[in-house]
C-alpha positions as CSV (number, residue, x, y, z in Angstrom):
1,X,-13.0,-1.8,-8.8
2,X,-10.2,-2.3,-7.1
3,X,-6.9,-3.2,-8.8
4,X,-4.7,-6.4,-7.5
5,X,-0.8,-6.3,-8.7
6,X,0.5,-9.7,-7.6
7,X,3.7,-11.8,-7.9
8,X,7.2,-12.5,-6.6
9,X,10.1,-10.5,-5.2
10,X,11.4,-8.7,-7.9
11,X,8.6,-8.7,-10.3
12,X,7.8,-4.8,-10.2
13,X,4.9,-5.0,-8.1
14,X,5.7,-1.8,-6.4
15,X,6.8,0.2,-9.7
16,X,3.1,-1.0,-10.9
17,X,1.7,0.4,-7.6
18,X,3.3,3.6,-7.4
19,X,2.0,4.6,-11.5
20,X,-1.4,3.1,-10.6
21,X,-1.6,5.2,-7.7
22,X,-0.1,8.6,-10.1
23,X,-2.2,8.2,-12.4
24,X,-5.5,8.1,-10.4
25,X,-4.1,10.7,-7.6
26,X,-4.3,8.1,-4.9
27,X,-2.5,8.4,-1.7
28,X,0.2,5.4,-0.9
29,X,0.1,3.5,2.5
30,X,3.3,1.3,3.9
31,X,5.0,0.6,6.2
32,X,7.8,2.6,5.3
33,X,6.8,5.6,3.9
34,X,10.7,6.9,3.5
35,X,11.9,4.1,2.1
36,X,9.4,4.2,-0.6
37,X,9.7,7.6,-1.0
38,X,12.9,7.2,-2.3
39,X,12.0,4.4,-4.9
40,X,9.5,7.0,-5.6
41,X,11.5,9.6,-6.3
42,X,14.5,7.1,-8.2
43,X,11.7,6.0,-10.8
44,X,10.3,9.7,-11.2
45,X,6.9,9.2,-9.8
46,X,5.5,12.0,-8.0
47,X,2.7,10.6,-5.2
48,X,1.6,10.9,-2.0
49,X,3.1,8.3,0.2
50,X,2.0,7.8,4.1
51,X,3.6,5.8,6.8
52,X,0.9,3.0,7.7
53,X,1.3,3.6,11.8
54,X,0.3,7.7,11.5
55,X,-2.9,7.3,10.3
56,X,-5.9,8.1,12.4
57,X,-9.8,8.1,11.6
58,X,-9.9,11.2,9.7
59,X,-6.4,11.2,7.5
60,X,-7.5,9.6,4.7
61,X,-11.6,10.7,4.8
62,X,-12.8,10.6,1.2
63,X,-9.4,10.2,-0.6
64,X,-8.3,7.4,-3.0
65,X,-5.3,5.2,-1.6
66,X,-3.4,1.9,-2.5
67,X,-1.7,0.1,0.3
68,X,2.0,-1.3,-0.6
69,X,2.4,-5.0,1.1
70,X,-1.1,-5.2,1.6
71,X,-0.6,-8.9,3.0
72,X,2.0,-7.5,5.7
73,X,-0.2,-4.4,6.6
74,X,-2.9,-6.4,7.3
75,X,-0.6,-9.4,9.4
76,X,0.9,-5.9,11.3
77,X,-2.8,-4.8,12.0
78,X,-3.9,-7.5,13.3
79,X,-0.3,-9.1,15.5
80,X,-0.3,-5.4,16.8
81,X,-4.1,-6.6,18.3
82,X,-3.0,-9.8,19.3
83,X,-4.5,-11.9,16.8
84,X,-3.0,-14.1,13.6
85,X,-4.4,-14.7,10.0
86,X,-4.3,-18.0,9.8
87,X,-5.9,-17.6,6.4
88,X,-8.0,-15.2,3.9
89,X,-9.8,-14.9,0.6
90,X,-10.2,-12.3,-2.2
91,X,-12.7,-11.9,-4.8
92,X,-11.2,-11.0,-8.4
93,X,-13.5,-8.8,-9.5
């Protein structure tokens, strides 16, 4: 099942992300890997945290990750291809 964190700037989304992803020994994704590194490190989580634009096919084969910002990631992704989300759903389940 995959876990949703949710809210508005300054809510501690990412503080919730970076524990959820401790806890289960997932590997981070952003956008700014040493940016949230740092956060990281300032709230004493220890975790895996890689930059969004290094990945390749193989880098995360059969490992657990979270992606911070999922909503920019994916509107990087896809400008970066030439294309726009005009819109999307999600299933809460």
């Amino acid at each position: 099942r995959m876990k949703l964190i949710y809210g508005g700037r300054g809510t501690g989304k990412t503080r919730q992300l970076l524990e959820y992803a401790a806890e289960n020994r997932a590997t981070v994704i952003t956008k700014n890997a040493r940016a949230l590194r740092v956060k990281a490190q300032s709230y004493g989580i220890n975790v895996d945290i890689v930059e969004a634009d290094s990945l390749t096919e193989n880098t995360l084969f059969d490992k657990r990750v979270v992606i911070h910002d999922l909503d920019d990631y994916l509107k990087d992704y896809f400008n970066k291809r030439g294309s726009w989300i005009m819109g999307a759903t999600m299933t809460e389940d």
